[in-house]
TORPA-4810 file (N, C-alpha, C, O; in nm, 3 decimals):
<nodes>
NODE_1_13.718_5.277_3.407_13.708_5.332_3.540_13.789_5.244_3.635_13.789_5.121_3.625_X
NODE_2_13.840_5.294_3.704_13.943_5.254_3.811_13.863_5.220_3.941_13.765_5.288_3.973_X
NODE_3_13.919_5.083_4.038_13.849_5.040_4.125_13.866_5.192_4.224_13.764_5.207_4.291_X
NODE_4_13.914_5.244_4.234_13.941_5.365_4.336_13.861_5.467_4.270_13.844_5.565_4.343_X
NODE_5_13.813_5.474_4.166_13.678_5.605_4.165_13.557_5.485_4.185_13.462_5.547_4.233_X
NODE_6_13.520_5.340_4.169_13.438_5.326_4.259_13.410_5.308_4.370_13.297_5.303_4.418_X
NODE_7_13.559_5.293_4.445_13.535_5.317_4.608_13.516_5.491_4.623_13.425_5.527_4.698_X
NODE_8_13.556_5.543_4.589_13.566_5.697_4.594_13.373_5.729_4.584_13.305_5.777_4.675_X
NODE_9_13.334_5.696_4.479_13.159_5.676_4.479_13.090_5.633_4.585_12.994_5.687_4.641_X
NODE_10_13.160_5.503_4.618_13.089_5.417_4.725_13.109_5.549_4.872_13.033_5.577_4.965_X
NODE_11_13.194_5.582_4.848_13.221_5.707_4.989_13.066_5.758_4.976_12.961_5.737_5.037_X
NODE_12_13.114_5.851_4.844_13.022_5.981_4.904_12.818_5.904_4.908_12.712_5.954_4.944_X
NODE_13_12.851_5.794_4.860_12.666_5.734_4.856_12.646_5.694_5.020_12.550_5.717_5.093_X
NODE_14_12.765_5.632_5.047_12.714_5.566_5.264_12.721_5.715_5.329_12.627_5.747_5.402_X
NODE_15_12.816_5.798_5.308_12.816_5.924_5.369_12.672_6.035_5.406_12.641_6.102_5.504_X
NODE_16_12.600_6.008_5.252_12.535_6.054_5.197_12.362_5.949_5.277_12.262_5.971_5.344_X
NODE_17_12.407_5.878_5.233_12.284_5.763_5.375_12.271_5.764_5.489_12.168_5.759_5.556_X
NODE_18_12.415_5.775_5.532_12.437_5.865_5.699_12.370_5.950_5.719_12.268_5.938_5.787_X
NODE_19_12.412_6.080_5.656_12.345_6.199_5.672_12.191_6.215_5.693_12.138_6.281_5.783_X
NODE_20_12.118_6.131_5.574_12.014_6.103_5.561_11.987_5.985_5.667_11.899_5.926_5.604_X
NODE_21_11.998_5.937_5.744_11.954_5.831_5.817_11.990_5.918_5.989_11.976_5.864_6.098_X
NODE_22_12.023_6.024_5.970_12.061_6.100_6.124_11.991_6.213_6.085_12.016_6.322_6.138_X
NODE_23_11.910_6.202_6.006_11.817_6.381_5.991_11.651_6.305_5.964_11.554_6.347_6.027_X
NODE_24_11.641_6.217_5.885_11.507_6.150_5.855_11.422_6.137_5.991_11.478_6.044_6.050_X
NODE_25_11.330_6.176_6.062_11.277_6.145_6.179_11.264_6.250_6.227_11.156_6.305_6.251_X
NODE_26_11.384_6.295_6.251_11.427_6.444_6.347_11.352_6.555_6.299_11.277_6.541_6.202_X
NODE_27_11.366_6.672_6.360_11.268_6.797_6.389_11.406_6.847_6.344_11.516_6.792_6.350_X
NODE_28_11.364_6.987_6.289_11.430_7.099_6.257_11.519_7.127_6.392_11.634_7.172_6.389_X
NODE_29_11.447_7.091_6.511_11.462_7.199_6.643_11.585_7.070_6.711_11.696_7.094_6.757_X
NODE_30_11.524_6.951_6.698_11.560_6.876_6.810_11.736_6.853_6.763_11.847_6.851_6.816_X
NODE_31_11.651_6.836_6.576_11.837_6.856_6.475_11.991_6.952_6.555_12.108_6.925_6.582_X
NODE_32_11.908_7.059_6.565_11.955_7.157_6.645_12.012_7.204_6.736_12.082_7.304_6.750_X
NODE_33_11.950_7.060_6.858_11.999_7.107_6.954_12.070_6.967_6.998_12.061_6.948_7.119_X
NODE_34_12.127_6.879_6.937_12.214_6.779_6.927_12.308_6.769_6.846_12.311_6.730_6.729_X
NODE_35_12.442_6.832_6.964_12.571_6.837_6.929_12.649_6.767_6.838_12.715_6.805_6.741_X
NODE_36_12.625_6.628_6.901_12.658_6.512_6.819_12.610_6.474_6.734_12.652_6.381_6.665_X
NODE_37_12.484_6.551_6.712_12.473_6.473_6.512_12.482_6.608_6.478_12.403_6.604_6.383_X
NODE_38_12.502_6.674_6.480_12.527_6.867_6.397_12.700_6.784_6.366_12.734_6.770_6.249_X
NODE_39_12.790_6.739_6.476_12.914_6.698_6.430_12.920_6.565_6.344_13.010_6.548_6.263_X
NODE_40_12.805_6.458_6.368_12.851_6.408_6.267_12.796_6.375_6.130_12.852_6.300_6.051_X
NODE_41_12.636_6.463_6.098_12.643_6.505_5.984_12.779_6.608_5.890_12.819_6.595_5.775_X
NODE_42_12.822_6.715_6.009_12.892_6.788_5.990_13.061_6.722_5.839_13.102_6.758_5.729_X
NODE_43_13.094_6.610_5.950_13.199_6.525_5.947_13.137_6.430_5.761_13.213_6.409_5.667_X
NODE_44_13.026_6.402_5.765_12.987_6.292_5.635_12.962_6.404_5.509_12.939_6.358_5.397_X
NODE_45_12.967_6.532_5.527_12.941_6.636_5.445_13.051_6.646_5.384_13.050_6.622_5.263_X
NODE_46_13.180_6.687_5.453_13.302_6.671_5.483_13.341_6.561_5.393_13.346_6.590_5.273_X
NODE_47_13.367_6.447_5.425_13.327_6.320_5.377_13.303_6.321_5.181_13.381_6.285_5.093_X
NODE_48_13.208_6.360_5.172_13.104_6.339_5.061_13.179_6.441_4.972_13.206_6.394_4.862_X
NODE_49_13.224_6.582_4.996_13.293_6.679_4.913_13.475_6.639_4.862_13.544_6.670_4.765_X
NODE_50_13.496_6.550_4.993_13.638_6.513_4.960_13.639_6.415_4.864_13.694_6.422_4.754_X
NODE_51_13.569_6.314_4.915_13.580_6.200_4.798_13.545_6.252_4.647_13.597_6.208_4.544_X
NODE_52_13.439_6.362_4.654_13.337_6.393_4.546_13.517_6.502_4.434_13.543_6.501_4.314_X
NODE_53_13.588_6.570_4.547_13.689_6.619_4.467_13.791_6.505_4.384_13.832_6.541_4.273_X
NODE_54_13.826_6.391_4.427_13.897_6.333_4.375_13.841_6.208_4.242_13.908_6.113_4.201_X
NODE_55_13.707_6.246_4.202_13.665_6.177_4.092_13.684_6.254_3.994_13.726_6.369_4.005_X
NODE_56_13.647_6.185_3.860_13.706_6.223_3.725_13.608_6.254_3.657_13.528_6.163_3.636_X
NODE_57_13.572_6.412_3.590_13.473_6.464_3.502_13.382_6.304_3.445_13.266_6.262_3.451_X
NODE_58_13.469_6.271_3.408_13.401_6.139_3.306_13.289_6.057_3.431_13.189_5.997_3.393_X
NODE_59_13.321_6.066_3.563_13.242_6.006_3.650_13.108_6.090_3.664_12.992_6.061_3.636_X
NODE_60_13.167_6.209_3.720_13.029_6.324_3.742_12.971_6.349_3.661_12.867_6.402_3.700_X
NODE_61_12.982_6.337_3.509_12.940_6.348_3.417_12.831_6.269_3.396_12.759_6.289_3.299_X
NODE_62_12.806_6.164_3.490_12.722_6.041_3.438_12.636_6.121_3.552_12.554_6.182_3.483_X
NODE_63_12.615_6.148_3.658_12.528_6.173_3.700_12.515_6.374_3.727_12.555_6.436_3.826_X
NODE_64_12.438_6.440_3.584_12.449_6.523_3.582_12.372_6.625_3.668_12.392_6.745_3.690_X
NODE_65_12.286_6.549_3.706_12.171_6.646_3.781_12.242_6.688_3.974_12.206_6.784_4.042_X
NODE_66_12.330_6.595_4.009_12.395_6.624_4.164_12.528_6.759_4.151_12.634_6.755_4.089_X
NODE_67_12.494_6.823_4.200_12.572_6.967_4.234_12.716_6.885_4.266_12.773_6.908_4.372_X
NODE_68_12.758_6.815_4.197_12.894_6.764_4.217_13.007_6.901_4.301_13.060_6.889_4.412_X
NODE_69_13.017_7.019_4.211_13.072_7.153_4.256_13.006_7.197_4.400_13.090_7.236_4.480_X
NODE_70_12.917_7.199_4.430_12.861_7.238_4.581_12.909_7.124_4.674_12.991_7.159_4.760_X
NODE_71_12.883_7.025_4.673_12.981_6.928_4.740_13.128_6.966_4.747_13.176_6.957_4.860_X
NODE_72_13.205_7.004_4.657_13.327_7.063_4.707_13.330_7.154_4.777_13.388_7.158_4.886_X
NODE_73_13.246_7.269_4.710_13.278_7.384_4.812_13.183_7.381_4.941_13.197_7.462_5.033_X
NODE_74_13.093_7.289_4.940_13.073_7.272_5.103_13.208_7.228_5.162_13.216_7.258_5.281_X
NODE_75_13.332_7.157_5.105_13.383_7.053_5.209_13.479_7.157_5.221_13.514_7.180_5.337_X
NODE_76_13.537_7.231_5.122_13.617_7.344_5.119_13.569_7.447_5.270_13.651_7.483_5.354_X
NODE_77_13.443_7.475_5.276_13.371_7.584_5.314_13.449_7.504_5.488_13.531_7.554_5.565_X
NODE_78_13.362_7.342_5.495_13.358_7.287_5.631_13.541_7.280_5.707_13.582_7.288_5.823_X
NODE_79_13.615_7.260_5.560_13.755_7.213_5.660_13.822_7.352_5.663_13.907_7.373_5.750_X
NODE_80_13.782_7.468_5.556_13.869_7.577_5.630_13.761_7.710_5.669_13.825_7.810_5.703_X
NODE_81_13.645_7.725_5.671_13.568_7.824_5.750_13.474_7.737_5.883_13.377_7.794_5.932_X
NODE_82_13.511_7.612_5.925_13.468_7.572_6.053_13.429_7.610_6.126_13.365_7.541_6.205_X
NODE_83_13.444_7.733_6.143_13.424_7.862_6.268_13.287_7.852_6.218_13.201_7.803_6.292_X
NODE_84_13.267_7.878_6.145_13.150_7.975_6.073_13.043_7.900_6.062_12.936_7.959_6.048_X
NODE_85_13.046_7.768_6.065_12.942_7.676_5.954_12.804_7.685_6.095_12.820_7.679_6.217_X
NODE_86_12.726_7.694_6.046_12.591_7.737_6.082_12.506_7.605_6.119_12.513_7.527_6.023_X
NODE_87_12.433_7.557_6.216_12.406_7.407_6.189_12.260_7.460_6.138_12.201_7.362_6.094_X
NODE_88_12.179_7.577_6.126_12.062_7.531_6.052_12.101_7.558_5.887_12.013_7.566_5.801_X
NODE_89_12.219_7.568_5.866_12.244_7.547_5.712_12.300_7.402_5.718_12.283_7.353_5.606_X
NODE_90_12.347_7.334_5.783_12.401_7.175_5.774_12.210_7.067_5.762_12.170_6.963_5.709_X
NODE_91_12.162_7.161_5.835_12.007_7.107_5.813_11.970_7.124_5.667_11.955_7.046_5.573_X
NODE_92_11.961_7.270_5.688_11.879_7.291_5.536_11.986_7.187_5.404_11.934_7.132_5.307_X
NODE_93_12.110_7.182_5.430_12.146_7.088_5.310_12.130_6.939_5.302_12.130_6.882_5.193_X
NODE_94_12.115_6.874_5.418_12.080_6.750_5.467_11.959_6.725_5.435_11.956_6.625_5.363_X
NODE_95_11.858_6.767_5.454_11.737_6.752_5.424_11.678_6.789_5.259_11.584_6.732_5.202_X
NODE_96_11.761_6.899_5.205_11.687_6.933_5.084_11.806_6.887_5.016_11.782_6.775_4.970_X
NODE_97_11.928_6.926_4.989_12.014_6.888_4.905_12.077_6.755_4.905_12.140_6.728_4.803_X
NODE_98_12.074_6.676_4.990_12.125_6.571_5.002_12.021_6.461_4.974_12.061_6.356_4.922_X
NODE_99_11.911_6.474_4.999_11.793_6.426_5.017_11.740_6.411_4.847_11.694_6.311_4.791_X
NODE_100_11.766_6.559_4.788_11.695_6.538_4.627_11.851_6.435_4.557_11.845_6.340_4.480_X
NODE_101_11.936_6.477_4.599_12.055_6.424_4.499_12.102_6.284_4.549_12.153_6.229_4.452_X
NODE_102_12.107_6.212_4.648_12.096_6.090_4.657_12.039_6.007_4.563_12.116_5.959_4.480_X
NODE_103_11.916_5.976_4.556_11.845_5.910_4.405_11.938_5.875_4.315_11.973_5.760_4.290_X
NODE_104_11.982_5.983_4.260_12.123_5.989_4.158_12.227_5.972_4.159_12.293_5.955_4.057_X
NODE_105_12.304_5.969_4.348_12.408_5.897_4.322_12.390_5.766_4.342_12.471_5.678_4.314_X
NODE_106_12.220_5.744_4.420_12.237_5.579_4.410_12.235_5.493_4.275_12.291_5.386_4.255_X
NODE_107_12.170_5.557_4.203_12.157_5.529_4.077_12.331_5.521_3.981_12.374_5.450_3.890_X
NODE_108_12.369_5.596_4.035_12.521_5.631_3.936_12.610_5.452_4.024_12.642_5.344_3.976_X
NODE_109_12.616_5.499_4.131_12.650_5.397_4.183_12.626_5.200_4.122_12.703_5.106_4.102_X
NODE_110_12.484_5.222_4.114_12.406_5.053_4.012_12.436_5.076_3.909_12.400_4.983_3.836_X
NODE_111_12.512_5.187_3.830_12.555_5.158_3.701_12.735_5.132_3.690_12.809_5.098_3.598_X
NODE_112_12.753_5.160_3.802_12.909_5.097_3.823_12.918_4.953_3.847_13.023_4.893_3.821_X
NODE_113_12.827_4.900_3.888_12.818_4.774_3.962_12.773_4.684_3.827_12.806_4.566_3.815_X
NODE_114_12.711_4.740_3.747_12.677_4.654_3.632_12.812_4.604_3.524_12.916_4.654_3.482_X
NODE_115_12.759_4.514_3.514_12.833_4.438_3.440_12.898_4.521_3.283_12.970_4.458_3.206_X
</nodes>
């Protein structure tokens, strides 16, 4: 493995803590009605699908249970249907999808770091 698919990892895991560290606390409603974190969860989603495109089967492979493919096509979805993106779907993935699959990339992550 190449130092650049573990910085590429290291992306989408802080991205992925972001997200989760700007939704943990918050209300469905209050999520909602703050511009600035709808943009910059928006932006670490973004984030998390790009890096997540430029790793190598052999990486995602290790951590099989994270929707590696939904991470793309969220980031696909965010940089060319922008218009469209909905912020109580940036919720609902922040909270449920990001939230169950973290665990696993933190985990994928401590097995890069090992010796």
């Amino acid at each position: 493995m190449s130092r650049r698919d573990e910085l590429l990892v290291a992306d989408v895991l802080d991205a992925m803590r972001a997200v989760q560290r700007w939704t943990v606390g918050q209300t469905r409603e209050a999520f909602l009605a703050d511009e600035m974190r709808i943009s910059a969860v928006e932006w670490q989603m973004l984030v998390m699908g790009e890096a997540t495109k430029h790793l190598p089967e052999s990486i995602l492979a290790r951590a099989p249970t994270v929707d590696w493919r939904g991470l793309i096509r969220l980031r696909d979805f965010l940089a060319h249907g922008y218009a469209s993106v909905a912020p109580s779907e940036l919720w609902q993935i922040a909270t449920e999808e990001v939230a169950r699959d973290l665990p696993a990339v933190e985990a994928l992550w401590m097995s890069l770091e090992a010796p």
